[in-house]
TORSEZA-554524 format. One line per field, with one value per residue (C-alpha): residue in three letters; residue number from 1; x negated, y, z negated; chain. Coordinates in Angstrom, 2 decimals, padded with zeros to 5 digits. Layout:
<atoms>
residu = [ALA / ...];
num = [NUM / ...];
xx = [X / ...];
yy = [Y / ...];
zz = [Z / ...];
chaine = [A / ...];
</atoms>
This chain:
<atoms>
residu = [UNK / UNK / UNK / UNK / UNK / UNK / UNK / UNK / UNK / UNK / UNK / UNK / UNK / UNK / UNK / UNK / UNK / UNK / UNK / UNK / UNK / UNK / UNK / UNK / UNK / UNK / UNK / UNK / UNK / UNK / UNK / UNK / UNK / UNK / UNK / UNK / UNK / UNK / UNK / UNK / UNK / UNK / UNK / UNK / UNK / UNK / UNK / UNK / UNK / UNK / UNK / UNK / UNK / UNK / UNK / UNK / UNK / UNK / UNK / UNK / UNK / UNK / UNK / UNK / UNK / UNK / UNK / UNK / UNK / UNK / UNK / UNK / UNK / UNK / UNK / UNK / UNK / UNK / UNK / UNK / UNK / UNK / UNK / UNK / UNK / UNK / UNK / UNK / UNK / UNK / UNK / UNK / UNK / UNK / UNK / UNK / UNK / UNK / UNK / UNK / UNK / UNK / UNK / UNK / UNK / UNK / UNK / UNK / UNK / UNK / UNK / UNK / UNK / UNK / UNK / UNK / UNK / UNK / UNK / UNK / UNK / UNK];
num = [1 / 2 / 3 / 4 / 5 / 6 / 7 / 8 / 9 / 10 / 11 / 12 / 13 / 14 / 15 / 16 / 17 / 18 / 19 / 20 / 21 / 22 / 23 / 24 / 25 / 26 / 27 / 28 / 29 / 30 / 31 / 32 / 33 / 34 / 35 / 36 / 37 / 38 / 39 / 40 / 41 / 42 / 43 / 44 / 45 / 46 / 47 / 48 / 49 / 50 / 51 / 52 / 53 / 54 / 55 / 56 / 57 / 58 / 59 / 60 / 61 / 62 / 63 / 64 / 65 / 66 / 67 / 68 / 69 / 70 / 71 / 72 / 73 / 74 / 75 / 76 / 77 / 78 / 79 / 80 / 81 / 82 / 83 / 84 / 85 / 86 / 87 / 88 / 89 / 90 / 91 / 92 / 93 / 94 / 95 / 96 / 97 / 98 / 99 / 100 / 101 / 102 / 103 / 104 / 105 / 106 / 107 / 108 / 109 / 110 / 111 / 112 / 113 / 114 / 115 / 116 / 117 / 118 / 119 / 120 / 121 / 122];
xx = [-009.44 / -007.50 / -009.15 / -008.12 / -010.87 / -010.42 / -012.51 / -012.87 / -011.78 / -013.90 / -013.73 / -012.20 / -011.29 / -007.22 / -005.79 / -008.18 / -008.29 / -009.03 / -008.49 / -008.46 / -008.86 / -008.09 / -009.22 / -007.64 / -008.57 / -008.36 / -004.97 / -003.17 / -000.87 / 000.92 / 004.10 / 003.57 / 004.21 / 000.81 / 001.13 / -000.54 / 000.13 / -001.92 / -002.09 / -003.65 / -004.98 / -002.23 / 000.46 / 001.89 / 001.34 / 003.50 / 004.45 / 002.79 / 003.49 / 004.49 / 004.37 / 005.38 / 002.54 / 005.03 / 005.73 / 008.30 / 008.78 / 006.59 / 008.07 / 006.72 / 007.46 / 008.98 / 006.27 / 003.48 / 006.19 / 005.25 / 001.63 / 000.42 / 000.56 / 000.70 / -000.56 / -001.29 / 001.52 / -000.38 / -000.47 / -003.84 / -005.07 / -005.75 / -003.95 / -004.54 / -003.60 / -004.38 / -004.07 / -003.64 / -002.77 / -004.06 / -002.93 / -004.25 / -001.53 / -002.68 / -005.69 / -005.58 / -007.18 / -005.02 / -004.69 / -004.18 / -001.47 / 000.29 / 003.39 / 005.85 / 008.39 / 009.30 / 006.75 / 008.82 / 008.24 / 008.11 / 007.85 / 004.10 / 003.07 / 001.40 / -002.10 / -003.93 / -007.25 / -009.74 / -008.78 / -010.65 / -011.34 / -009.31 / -009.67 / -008.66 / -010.21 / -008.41];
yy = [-020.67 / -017.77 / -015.57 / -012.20 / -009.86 / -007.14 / -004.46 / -000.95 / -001.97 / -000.21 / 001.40 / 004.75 / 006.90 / 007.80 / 010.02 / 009.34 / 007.63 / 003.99 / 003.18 / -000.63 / -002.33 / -005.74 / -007.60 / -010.49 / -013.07 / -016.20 / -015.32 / -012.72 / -010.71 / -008.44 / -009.86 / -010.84 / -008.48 / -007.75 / -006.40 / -006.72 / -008.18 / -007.95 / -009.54 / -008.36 / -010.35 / -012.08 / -011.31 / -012.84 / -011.97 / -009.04 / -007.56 / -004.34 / -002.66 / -004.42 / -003.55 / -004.86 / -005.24 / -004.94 / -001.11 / -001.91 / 000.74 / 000.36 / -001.14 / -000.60 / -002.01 / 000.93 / 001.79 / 002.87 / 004.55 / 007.95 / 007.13 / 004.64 / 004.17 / 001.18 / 001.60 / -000.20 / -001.72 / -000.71 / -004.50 / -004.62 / -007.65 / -004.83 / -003.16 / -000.58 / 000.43 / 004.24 / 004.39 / 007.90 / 008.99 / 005.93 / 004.86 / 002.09 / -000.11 / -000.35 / -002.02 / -005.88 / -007.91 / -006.38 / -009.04 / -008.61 / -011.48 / -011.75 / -013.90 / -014.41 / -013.16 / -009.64 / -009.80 / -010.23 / -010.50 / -014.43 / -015.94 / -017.11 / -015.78 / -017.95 / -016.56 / -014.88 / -012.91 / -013.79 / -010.73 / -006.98 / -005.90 / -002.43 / -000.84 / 002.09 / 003.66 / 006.13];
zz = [008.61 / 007.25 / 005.00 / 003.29 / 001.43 / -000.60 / -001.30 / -003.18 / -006.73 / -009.24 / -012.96 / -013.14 / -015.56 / -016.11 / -013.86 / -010.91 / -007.56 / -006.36 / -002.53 / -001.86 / 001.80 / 003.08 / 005.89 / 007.04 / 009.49 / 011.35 / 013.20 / 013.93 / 011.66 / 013.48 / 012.80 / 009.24 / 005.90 / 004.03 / 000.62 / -002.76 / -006.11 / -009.11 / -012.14 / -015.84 / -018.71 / -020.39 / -018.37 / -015.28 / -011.59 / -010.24 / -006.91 / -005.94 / -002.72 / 000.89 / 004.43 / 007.92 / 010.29 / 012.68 / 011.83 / 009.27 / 006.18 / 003.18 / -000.37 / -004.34 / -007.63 / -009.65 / -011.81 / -009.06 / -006.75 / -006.46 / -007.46 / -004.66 / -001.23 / 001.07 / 004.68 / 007.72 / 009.65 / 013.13 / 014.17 / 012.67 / 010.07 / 007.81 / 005.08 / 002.58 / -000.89 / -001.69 / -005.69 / -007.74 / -011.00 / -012.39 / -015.75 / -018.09 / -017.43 / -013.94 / -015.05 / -013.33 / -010.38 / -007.28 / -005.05 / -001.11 / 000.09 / 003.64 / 004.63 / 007.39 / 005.49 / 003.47 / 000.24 / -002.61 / -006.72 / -008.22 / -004.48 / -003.48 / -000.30 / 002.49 / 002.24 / -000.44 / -001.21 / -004.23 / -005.83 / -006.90 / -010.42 / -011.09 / -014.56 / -015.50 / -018.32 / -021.13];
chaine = [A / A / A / A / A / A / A / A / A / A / A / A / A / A / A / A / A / A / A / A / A / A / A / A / A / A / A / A / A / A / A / A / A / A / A / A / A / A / A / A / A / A / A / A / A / A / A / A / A / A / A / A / A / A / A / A / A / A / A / A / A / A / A / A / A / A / A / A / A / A / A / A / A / A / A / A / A / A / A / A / A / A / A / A / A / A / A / A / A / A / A / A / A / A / A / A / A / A / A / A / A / A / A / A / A / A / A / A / A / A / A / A / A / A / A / A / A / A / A / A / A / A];
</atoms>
């Protein structure tokens, strides 16, 4: 059975530092794209960041370039998400998601996480 788990959301305050981890496992991912999504209260799920497991470059929504970071890609089943300069509007449940093919906004991936908690405080 295929299982992803997050881990490392938290509250912080705005302008600091989150760093969230997935683990994912029940097959192998090394040739899949892991990524994360996230979704806040109201508002509909969005595409975050995405990487290739394979060693592929790393991919972000506009409004965290510059402020997050996407790793992993070693042919691992795990994948990271290093958040600074959090704002507000960051505040959702990130969710960890992997699929055969590039991650991309309004298309469900294969496998998802249950989700972290991120808020961001002003």
């Amino acid at each position: 059975q295929v299982q992803l788990v997050e881990s490392g959301g938290g509250l912080v305050q705005s302008g600091g530092s989150l760093r969230l981890s997935c683990v994912a496992s029940g097959r192998t991912f090394s040739r899949y794209y892991m990524g994360w999504f996230r979704q806040a209260p109201g508002k509909e799920r969005e595409f975050v960041a995405g990487i290739s497991q394979s060693g592929g470059g790393a991919y972000y929504r506009d409004s965290v370039k510059g402020r997050f970071t996407i790793s992993g890609g070693n042919a691992k089943n795990t994948v990271y998400l290093q958040m600074n300069s959090l704002k507000p509007e960051d505040t959702a449940v990130y969710y960890c998601a992997a699929d055969p093919s590039v991650l991309v906004p309004h298309v469900t991936p294969m496998y998802w996480g249950q989700g972290t908690q991120v808020t961001v405080s002003s």
